[in-house]
C-alpha positions in Angstrom: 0.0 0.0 0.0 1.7 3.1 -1.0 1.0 6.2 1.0 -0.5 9.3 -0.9 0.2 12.7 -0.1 -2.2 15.9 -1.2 -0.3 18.4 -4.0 -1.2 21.1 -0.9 1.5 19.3 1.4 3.7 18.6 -1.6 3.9 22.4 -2.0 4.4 22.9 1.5 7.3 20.2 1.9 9.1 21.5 -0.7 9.5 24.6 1.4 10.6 23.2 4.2 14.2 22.6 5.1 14.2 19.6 6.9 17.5 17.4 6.7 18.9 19.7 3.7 22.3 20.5 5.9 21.7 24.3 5.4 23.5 26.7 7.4 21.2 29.5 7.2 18.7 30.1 9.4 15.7 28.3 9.1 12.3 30.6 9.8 10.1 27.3 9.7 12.1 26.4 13.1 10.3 27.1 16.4 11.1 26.4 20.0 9.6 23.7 21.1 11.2 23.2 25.1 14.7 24.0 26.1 16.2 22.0 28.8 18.1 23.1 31.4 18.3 19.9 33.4 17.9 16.6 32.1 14.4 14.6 32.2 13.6 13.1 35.9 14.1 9.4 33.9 16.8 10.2 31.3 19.9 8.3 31.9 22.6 9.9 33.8 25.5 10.6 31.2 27.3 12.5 33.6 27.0 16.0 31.8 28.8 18.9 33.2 26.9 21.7 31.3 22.8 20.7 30.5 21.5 23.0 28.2 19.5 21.8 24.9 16.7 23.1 23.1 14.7 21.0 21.0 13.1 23.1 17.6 9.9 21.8 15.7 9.4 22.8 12.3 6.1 24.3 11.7 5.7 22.9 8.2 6.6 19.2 8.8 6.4 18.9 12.5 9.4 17.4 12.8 11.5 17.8 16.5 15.7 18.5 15.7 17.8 18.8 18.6 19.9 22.2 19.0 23.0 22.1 21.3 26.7 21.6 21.7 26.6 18.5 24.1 29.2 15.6 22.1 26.3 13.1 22.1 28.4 10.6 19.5 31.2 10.6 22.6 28.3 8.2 24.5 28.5 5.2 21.9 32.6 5.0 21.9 31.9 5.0 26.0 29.3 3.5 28.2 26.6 3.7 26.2 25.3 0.0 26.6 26.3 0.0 30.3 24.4 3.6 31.4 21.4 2.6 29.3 21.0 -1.0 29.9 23.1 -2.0 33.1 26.4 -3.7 33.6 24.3 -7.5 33.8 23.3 -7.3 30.3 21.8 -11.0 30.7 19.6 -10.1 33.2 17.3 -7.0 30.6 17.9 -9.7 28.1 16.1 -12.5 30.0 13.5 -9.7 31.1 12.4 -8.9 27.6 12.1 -12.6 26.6 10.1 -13.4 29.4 7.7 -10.6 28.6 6.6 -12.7 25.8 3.7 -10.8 23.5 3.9 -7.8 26.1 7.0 -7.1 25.0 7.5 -4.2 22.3 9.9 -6.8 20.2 7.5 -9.6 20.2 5.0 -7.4 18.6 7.9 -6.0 16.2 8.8 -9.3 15.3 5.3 -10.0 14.3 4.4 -7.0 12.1 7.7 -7.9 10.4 7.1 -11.0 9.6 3.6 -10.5 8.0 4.9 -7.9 5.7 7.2 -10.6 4.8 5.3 -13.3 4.8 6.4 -14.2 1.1 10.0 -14.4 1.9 9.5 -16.8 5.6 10.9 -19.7 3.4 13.3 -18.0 1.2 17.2 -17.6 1.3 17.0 -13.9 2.3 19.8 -12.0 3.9 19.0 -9.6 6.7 20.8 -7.1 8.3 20.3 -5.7 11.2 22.0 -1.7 11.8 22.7 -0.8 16.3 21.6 -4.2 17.0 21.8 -3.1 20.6 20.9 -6.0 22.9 20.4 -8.2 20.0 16.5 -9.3 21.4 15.2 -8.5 17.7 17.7 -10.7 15.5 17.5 -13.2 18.4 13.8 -13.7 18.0 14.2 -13.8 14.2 16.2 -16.2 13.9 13.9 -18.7 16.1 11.4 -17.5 13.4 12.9 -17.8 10.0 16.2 -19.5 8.5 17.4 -16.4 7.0 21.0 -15.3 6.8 21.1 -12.5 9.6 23.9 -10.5 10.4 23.9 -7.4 12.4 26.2 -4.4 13.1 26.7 -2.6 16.3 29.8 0.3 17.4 29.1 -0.8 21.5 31.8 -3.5 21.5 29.9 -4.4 24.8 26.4 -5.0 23.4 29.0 -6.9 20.1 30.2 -9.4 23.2 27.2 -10.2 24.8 26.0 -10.8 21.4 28.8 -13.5 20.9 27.2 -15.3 23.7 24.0 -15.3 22.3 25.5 -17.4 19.4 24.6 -13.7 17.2 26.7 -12.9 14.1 27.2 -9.0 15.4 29.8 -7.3 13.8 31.4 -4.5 16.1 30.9 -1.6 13.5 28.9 1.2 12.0 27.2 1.7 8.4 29.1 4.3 7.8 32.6 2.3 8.1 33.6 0.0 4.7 34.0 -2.8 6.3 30.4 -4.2 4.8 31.4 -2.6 1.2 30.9 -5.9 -1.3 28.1 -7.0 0.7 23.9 -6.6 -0.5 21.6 -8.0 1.5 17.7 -8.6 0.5 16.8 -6.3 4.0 18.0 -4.2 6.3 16.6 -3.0 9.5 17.0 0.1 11.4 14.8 -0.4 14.8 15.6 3.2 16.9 18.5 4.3 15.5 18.0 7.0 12.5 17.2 9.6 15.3 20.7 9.2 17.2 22.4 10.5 13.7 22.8 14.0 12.6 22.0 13.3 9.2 19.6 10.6 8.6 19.0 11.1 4.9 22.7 10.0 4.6 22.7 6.7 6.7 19.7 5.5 4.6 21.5 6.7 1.4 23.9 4.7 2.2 21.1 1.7 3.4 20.3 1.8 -0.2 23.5 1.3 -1.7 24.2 -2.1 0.7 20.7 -3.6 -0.7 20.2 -5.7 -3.9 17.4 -4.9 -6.4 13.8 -4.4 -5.0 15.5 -5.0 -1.7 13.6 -3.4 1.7 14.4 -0.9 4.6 12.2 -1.6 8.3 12.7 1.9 9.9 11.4 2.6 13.4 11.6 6.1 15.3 10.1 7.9 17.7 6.6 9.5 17.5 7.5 13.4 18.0 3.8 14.1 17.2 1.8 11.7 19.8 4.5 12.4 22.3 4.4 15.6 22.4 0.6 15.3 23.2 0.7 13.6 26.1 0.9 14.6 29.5 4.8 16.5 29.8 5.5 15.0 26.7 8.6 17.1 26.3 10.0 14.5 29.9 8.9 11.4 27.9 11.8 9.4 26.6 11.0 10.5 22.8 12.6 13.6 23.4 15.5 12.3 25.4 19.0 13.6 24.8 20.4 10.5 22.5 17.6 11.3 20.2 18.7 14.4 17.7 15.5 13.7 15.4 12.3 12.9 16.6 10.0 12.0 13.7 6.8 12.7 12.4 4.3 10.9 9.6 5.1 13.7 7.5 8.8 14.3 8.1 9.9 10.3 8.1 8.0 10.4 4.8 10.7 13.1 3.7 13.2 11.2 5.1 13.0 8.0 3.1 12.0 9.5 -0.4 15.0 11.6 0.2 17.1 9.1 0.4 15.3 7.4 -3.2 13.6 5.3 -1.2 9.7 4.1 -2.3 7.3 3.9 0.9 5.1 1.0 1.3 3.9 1.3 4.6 3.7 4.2 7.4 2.1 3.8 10.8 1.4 5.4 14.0 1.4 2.8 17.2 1.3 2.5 21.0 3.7 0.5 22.0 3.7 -1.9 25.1 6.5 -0.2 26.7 4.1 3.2 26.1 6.3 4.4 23.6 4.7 6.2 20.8 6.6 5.0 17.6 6.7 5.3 13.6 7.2 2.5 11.7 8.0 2.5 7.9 8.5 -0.4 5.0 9.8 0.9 1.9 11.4 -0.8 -1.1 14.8 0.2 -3.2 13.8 2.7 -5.9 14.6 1.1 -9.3 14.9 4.7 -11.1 17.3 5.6 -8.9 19.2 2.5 -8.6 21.9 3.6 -11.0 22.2 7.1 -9.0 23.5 6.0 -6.0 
């Protein structure tokens, strides 16, 4: 199902300047909080000097985070320890228990009914911040895919090992995947903690073979923002220097040449309000990129 847009908000997007890099100022940009002190629940990253203001555009809706704070110094650190604990095992175990009340069982269903046509075929997978490894873990119980996944946290890239997970310790961005396509790749929370987003999913495309697919989740800047202090809730936390809307992740991915399938709005279990998004590899722009 492809998602339609009205020529009004195609006029309106094309004003807006959104992931363009610009240095300019950007008149569309208005303050939407500025934090002083970290959120009561936002994990302690041990910064000297809080002060960050988060801007939403007034054409797109989309949150961007303004500020000087090195957040890209947290993933060569302590990332995986501050955020998920020193007994890794132990949140791992927690999740898996959960069973269908857990947000990754649920992801791990929606996945597999979009690709219900490819359960029993030799598809390739990989997954981008694999992070504790619960989705690829749970996939691999499901399908016999070839799965692979690529994580900078050498911490979360051990505990991986353990799990019996093919996690390289990595980033996109590096060329140590350069002669390798895969059929998918998926990108569960992890666009927002880049400055440029268009870019890592340009580059997404260039890593997947013909008609291949991208599975993007972010947060819901929109539905967050509505509820009660949404500006404490962990959308808006300081790892996250995007926070999405329908209309901006739209943006995002045909930006990057990208052809959207499928764009929704949930509830997670956890609370969280999240966007997901299925879109293909564009075959016009296949020979661009």
């Amino acid at each position: 199902m492809e998602i339609k847009i009205s020529n009004y908000l195609i006029r309106e997007m094309k004003k807006c300047q959104c992931f363009q890099n610009k240095t300019k100022s950007d008149n569309n940009l208005k303050l939407y909080h500025h934090y002083k002190f970290p959120p009561p629940l936002e994990p302690d990253y041990k910064i000297k000097k809080y002060d960050r203001k988060i801007l939403k555009c007034s054409l797109c809706g989309h949150f961007t985070a303004h500020h000087k704070i090195k957040v890209n110094e947290f993933y060569k650190k302590n990332y995986s320890i501050i955020s998920h604990g020193k007994k890794m095992r132990i949140k791992f175990d927690k999740i898996i228990k959960l069973k269908s009340k857990s947000d990754n069982y649920q992801r791990i269903k929606r996945f597999l009914k979009f690709f219900d046509k490819l359960k029993k075929k030799n598809i390739s997978l990989l997954d981008v911040g694999s992070g504790l490894s619960v989705f690829i873990f749970g996939l691999r119980k499901k399908v016999r895919w070839k799965i692979i996944g690529i994580e900078p946290d050498i911490n979360f890239v051990k505990f991986a090992k353990t799990l019996g997970l093919n996690v390289i310790h990595s980033n996109l961005k590096s060329k140590i995947l350069t002669k390798q396509k895969f059929n998918i790749i998926s990108l569960n929370k992890i666009i927002e903690h880049v400055k440029d987003p268009v870019k890592l999913l340009k580059i997404s495309h260039k890593h997947l073979f013909r008609d291949g697919y991208i599975y993007v989740e972010v947060p819901d800047g929109k539905n967050a923002a509505r509820d009660f202090k949404g500006h404490l809730r962990e959308e808006f936390f300081i790892d996250h220097l995007h926070v999405f809307t329908k209309k901006s992740l739209k943006r995002c991915i045909e930006l990057s040449k990208f052809k959207l399938i499928k764009l929704k709005s949930i509830r997670e279990k956890s609370g969280k309000f999240t966007l997901l998004a299925f879109a293909q590899k564009s075959k016009i722009n296949e020979n661009k990129n």
